[in-house]
C-alpha positions, 0 to 999 in steps of 0.5 A: 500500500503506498502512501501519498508522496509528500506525506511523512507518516508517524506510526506509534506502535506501543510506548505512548499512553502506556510504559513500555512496548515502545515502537515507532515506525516512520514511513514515506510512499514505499519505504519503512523505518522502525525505532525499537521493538520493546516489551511490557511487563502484564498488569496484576489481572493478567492471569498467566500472562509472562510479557506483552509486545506491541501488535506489529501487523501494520509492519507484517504487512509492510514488511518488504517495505521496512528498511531498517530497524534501529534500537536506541538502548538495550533496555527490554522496554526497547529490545524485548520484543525482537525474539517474537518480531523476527520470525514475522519481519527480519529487515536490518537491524542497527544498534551500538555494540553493548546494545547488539550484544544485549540482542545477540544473548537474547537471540541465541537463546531463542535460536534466531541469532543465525536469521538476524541481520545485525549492524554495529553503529556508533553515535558519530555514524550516518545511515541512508536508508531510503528516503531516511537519513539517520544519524544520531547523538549520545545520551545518558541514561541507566544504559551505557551507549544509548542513542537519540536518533535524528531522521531527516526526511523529504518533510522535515526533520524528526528527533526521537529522544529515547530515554535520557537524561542530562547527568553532568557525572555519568558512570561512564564519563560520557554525558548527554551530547547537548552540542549536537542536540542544538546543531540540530534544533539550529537547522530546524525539527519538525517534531520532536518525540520525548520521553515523559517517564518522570513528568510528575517530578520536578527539578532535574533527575539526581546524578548516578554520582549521588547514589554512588556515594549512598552506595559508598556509605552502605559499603563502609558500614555492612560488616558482611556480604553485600548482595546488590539486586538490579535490572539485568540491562542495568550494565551502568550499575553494574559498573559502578558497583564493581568499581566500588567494591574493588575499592573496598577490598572486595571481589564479586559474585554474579548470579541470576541467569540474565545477570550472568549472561549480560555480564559476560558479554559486557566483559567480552565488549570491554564495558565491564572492567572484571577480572577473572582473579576478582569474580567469584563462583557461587561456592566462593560466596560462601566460603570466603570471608563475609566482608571480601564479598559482594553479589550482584544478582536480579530479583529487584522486581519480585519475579518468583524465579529470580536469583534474590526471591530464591534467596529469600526463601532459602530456595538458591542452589548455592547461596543463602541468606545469614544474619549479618549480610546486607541486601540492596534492592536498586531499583524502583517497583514498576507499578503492579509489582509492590506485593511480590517486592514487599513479599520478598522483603519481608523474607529477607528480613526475616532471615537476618538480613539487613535490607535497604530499597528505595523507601529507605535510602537513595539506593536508585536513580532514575535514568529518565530525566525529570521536568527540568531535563525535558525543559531543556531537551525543549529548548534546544530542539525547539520543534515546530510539532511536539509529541510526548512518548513513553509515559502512562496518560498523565505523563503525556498530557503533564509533559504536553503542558511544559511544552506549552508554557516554553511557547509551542501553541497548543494546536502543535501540541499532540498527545496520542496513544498507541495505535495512532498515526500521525501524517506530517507535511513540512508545515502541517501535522494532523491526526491521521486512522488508528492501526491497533487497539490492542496488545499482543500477549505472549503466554508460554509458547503462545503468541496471540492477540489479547484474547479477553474471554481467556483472561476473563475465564482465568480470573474466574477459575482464580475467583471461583474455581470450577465445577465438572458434571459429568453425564454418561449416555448409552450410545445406542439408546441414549439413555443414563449409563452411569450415575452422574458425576461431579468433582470441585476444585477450589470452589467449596471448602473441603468438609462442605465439599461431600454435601454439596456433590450429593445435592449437586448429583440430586439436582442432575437426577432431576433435571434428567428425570425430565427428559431431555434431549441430547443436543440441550444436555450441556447446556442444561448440565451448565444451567442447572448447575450454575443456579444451584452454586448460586442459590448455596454460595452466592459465586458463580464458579467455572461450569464444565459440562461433560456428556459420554457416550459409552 
């Protein structure tokens, strides 16, 4: 389907409106360029789901189309989703080398590494991919080497900001590149599409330098081990806290499966500065003295399988809490997750531990710039349209409202979310059709659109448990077999459970003493059933009717 010429078409996937599954497309007449292909984690009511990813069929059906894609960080609210993506759409692939080997780790375990079409770039190259010519600035953020990206198109030019963040002492040295951002708001944006994450805090976002002499602190006061917990991805962390431990006499040990996995790429990279002498194996965490050991492990979130909740309930293969150790959860809650991390607190300190989290302590910082950061992202872009992304709602419509106190008329302002797109010429911009309304869910090994009534049953078998009646008829005459069966679970406690199958057995003789054809047998089954529960218990658990013949 080719779009008009003349036309510059934002397609805004996921991220917008919601915190994570960010994916942007850009598309002019024939040619497709896509930024980032992310994950969000499900709400609390998603009974078994594991992840969500944004609903790509706009792209499937474009997919000769799609000239590159480009991942401005590692972080899996950016990349998450590439293993689900790219068996339905596999164009090139660019990101700078600790976000592709953060890919790679993620592709080879699904093995689709072979498949991938991967590009190494860096902050100072420029891609001409169609129409499109790319070219890109550092930022800061809790991510080493991530990347705002400029799209010069035949209409104007687009700045995606990403996340960011302007720290004047990153871990890394390298700050935010404020001098290329104003060359760009010179020569002129059409639109600027910004991070909203922390819209609702003023001032600017603490520098890592802050927390590192929290952490500093916490590191001359444990007696014993120290066991960090923080996001995988989080090699800016990582590096601060291998560079702090090294300082106080101690070695490391890693464990969490994706912890281990991105370490040992970020060393092979050389972003990660871990001697062998210095990192420990599992055993050594327990043998050697308390105070020579430090553990970087993920859990931060509460996740049932993750290294620190196996911790917390003495589950680990190799490490267990004692009194005296000191465990840090660096990291804040990602909103649904406040139960399993509280749950995992308390368990930590009712093994002796002594825990420190973000109510406490500056234990983290955020890597999204706050209300003074994007004040300033503003003002050197200067853009004639404005767009704000990654943020629930509020945070767009706040971060919609600076925009408007710098100057930007409201009528330039647009605040959208997933599923619209939005068509720009070189002086215009308006509201163009909605390409999805939904998720896609991953569950398992299934890959599907968000299927309510399956959520809606899983809520139900959690509310109410289920019913099963089961009714064998003789083949030939059609008549009762057997006597009718019924079996609960998770409806009915247990000492009430005998009396209400025999009243439920009662119920089925009579409807059948009735008669009743075969066709309407299961949804009488379901009826009758479903009138009794409620009558008896006022809930109204799963019915499942089963009709035999034997």
């Amino acid at each position: 389907m080719s779009v008009s010429e003349g036309i510059l078409r934002v397609v805004l996937l996921g991220g917008v409106g919601e915190i994570g599954k960010n994916m942007i497309a850009l598309e002019y007449a024939d040619d497709v360029i896509v930024i980032d292909a992310g994950l969000m984690f499900p709400e609390a009511d998603m009974l078994g789901i594991d992840l969500l990813i944004p609903d790509a069929s706009y792209l499937v059906e474009r997919r000769d189309q799609i000239r590159g894609l480009i991942l401005t960080h590692g972080h899996e609210d950016h990349i998450g989703a590439l293993p689900y993506l790219l068996p339905q759409i596999n164009p090139p692939i660019y990101a700078t080398q600790l976000t592709r080997g953060l890919v790679e780790v993620k592709l080879n375990e699904r093995h689709l590494l072979r498949q991938a079409d991967l590009h190494t770039i860096t902050d100072q190259d420029v891609l001409h991919l169609g129409p499109f010519t790319v070219e890109f600035f550092h930022v800061c953020h809790s991510f080493p080497d991530s990347l705002g990206v400029a799209i010069h198109t035949p209409v104007g030019t687009v700045v995606h900001a990403t996340d960011y963040k302007f720290d004047p002492h990153p871990v890394d040295g390298r700050p935010t590149d404020e001098a290329k951002i104003a060359r760009l708001g010179d020569q002129g944006v059409l639109l600027l599409l910004s991070d909203s994450t922390n819209a609702e805090v003023g001032g600017y976002t603490p520098s890592e330098q802050e927390i590192g002499e929290t952490f500093e602190q916490l590191f001359d006061a444990a007696p014993g081990r120290i066991i960090i917990a923080t996001f995988a991805s989080n090699l800016s962390r990582v590096r601060q806290l291998i560079e702090i431990s090294r300082r106080h006499g101690r070695r490391i040990g890693v464990t969490g499966r994706s912890m281990v996995n991105n370490v040992r790429m970020a060393r092979k990279l050389g972003y990660l500065d871990l001697q062998d002498g210095e990192l420990l194996t599992e055993e050594q965490v327990d043998s050697l003295p308390a105070h020579k050991v430090t553990v970087i492990c993920t859990g931060t979130q509460g996740e049932p399988m993750s290294a620190l909740v196996r911790m917390s309930m003495g589950k680990h293969r190799q490490i267990r809490i004692r009194p005296g150790d000191t465990v840090v959860l660096s990291a804040r809650p990602i909103p649904g997750n406040e139960e399993m991390i509280n749950r995992t607190i308390d368990n930590l300190f009712r093994q002796g531990a002594d825990v420190w989290y973000h109510e406490l302590s500056e234990v983290h910082t955020s890597g999204h710039g706050s209300r003074e950061d994007y004040r300033k992202m503003l003002r050197l872009i200067r853009p004639r349209f404005f767009v704000p992304i990654h943020g629930e709602y509020r945070h767009l419509v706040l971060h919609s409202r600076l925009a408007h106190s710098l100057g930007i008329p409201r009528d330039r302002i647009f605040v959208v979310e997933s599923g619209q797109v939005l068509e720009l010429g070189p002086t215009w911009c308006r509201l163009a059709e909605r390409v999805t309304e939904g998720h896609v869910l991953v569950d398992g090994l299934s890959i599907s659109d968000l299927d309510q009534g399956i959520l809606r049953d899983r809520r139900q078998l959690a509310r109410d448990g289920f019913v099963i009646a089961i009714v064998a008829l003789d083949e030939m005459t059609g008549q009762i077999a057997a006597p009718p069966e019924v079996l609960t679970r998770g409806f009915v406690y247990e000492q009430e459970e005998e009396d209400f199958i025999e009243m439920a057995k009662s119920e089925i003789w009579r409807m059948l003493d009735d008669g009743i054809s075969r066709a309407a047998l299961n949804t009488r089954l379901r009826q009758t059933l479903a009138n009794l529960c409620y009558e008896e218990t006022h809930r109204h658990p799963m019915i499942l009717p089963v009709v035999l013949t034997v």
